[in-house]
N, C-alpha and C positions, 0 to 999 in steps of 0.2 A: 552789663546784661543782667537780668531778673532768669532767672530758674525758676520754674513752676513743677514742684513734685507733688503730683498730687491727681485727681480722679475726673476721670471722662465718662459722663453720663449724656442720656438723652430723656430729659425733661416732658413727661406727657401732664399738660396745664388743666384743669378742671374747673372753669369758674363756676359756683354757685349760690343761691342766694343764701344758704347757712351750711355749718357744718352737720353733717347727717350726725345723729346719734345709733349705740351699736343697736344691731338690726334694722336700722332706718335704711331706705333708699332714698337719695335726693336727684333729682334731673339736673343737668347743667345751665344755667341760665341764658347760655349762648355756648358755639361751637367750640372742640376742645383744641390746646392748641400744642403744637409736638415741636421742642426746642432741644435744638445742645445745651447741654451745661455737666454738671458736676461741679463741685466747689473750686478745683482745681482748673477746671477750664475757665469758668466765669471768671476767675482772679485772674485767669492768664489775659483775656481778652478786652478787661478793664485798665489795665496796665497797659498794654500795647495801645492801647484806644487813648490813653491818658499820655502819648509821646514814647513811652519805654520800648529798647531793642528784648524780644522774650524767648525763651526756648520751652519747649513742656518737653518734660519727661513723667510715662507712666504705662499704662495700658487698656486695650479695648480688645474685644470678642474680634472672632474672623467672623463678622457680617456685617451687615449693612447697617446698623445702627457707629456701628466701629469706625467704616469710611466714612459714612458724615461727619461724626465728631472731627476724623484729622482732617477733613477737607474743611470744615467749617477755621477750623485754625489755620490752616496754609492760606486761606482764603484772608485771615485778618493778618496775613503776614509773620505768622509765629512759626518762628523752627520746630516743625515737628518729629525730625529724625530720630528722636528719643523717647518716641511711645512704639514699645512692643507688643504682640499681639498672644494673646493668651489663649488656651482650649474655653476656658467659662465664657458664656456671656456678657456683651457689653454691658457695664452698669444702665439702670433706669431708677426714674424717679417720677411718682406718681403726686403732682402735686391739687392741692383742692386750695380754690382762692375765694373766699366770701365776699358780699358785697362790701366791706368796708376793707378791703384788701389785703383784710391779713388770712396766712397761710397755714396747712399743714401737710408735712412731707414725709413722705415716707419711702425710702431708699432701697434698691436691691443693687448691691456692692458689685458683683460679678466679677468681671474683671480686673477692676481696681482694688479686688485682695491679692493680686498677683505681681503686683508693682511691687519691685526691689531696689533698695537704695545701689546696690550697684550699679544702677544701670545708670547712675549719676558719674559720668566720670573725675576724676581729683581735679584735672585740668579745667574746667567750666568755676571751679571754686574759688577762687582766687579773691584777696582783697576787693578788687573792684567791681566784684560780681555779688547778687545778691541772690540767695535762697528762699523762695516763701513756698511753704506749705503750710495741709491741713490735716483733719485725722479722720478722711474718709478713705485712705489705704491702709494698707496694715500698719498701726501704731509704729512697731519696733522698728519696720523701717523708715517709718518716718525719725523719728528719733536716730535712726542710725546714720542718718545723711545729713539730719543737722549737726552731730557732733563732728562728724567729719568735715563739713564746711567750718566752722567757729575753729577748728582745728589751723583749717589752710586759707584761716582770714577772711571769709567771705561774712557779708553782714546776712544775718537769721531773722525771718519771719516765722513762726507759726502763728497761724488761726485755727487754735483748739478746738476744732470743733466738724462732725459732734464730739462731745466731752467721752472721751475714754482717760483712764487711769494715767496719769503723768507723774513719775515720779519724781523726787525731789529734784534729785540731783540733776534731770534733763535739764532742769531751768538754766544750767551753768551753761548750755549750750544755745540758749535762745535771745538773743539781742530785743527781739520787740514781741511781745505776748498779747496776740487781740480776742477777745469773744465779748458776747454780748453778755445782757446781763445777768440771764439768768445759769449759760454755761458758767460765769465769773461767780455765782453761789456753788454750785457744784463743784469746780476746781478746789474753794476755797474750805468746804468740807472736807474734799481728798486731802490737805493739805493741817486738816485739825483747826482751820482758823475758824471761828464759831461766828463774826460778825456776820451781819442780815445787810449791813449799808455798803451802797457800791463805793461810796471815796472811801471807806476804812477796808474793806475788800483791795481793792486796787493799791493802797499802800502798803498793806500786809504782804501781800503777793510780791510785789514791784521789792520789795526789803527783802523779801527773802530770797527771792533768785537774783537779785543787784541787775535787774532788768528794767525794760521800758513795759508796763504794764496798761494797756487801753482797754474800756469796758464801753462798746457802743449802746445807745441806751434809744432808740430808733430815733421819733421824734423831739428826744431831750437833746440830742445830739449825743457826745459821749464826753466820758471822763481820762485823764492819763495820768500816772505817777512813775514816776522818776527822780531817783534821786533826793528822795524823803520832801517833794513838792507835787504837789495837786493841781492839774491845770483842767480847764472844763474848755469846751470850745461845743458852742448852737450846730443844731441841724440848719437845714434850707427849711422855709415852709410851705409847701406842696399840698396838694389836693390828691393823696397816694391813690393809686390805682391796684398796683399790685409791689407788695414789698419784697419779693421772692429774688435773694440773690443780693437787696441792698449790700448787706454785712462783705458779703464778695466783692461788691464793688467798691465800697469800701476799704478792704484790705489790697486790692490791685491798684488802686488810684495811689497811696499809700505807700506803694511797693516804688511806683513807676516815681514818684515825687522824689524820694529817697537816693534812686537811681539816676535823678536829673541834681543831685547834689544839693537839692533844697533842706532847708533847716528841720529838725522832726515837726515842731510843733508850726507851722506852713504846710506841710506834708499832710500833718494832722486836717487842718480846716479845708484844705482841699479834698480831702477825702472825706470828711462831714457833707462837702458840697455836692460832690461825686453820688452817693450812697444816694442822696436826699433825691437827684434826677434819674436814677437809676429806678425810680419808683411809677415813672409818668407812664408806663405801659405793660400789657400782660408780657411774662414771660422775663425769665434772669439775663437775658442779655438783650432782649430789645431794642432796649434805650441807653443802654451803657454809655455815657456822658465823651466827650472828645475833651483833655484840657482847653482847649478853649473854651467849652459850655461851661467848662470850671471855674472859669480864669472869667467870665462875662455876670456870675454870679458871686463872685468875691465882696464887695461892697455892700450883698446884704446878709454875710455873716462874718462879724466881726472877728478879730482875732484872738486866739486861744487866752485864755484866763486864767491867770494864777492865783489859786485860792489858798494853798496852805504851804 
């Protein structure tokens, strides 16, 4: 089973023809549109959509933005007996999408700074079970329920992001490290590493925490190091609509692969695949690909590359 610790939001979409500048008002190019998500839903519902058994644990507001979120996931079949209900408000997220489909978001946490790693129980952690989170709950608990999974065997996801402060020594606790690329410059600042390039980024990191280190890089596809080797693996190529939530589906596709006992770097290009369909329509969970949509697309992206 995959664990999802991590943040229940409800997604209000804005397409427009550009991004306003400050003081500007911009009209929507078309009607706006109001979706579940949060980083930690999207990754849950990608995963279960990609074949994985999933559980979330976290928190949402007493209101109605709250009951959607859990019914939108009882509704994809994900355990949600593990999201509690806080006095703050449900998270939201205000996103603006431009004609060429790229995004910008901006967060109001709410709820999900109320989410505690104990509410993970030891029992769910187990070898054969996997953890993935992200860092749009409060840091320390996230950090505190991956040490204590890597503790009780269970294989570690974080998806850093957004980038808050990660201290060294977490890393000792994280099996597979993903963000894109420009969180993968910032970590790499917190951390003294001075390189600007994402393969000497991603080996610097990936060496210093004796981790698996991925850097998605959208349409490049992404990069991964491990184990002092460099492998690259292509995106899908797509006519993108809206990217919002790719990097999500990506790390849940990822997660669920893992959990079906596939090899990382299979996992890997599946989840290049994943991310890349995950882009054909507004909104972070739309389109969120089924392994099969995955698995029908294989053949036009080659298999992961080992470059150094």
């Amino acid at each position: 089973m995959i664990i999802v610790f991590g943040s229940l939001n409800i997604d209000i979409v804005m397409p427009v023809g550009h991004f306003p500048q400050p003081g500007e008002t911009v009209l929507c190019s078309a009607d706006y549109l109001s979706r579940t998500g949060g980083k930690g839903s999207n990754q849950a519902v990608a995963a279960v959509r990609a074949g994985a058994k999933v559980a979330f644990v976290g928190k949402v507001g007493d209101d109605s933005f709250g009951r959607r979120c859990i019914n939108n996931l009882k509704s994809q079949g994900i355990w949600a007996a593990g999201i509690g209900v806080s006095e703050r408000p449900t998270g939201c997220a205000t996103i603006a999408v431009d004609a060429q489909g790229a995004n910008i978001v901006m967060v109001a946490p709410g709820a999900n700074l109320d989410a505690t790693a104990d509410q993970v129980p030891d029992e769910v952690l187990g070898e054969k079970n996997i953890l993935l989170t992200q860092m749009e709950v409060t840091p320390a608990e996230t950090l505190s329920v991956l040490a204590r999974a890597q503790e009780l065997g269970a294989t570690t996801i974080l998806n850093a992001a957004p980038v808050a402060h990660l201290p060294e020594d977490a890393l000792a606790h994280i099996d597979y490290l993903i963000v894109n690329e420009i969180e993968a410059m910032q970590l790499a600042q917190g951390f003294g590493i001075m390189a600007t390039d994402a393969q000497q980024i991603a080996a610097a990191i990936a060496k210093k925490g004796n981790l698996t280190f991925i850097i998605t890089l959208e349409s490049k596809g992404s990069i991964a190091a491990r184990e002092g080797a460099l492998y690259t693996v292509d995106a899908l190529a797509v006519d993108a609509i809206d990217t919002t939530g790719a990097g999500d589906t990506f790390c849940g596709v990822f997660a669920a692969c893992l959990q079906k006992n596939m090899l990382w770097l299979e996992a890997l290009r599946h989840a290049s695949i994943g991310a890349s369909l995950s882009c054909l329509a507004m909104g972070a969970q739309t389109e969120t690909p089924t392994l099969e949509d995955i698995t029908a697309q294989l053949e036009n992206v080659p298999p992961p590359q080992k470059i150094a």
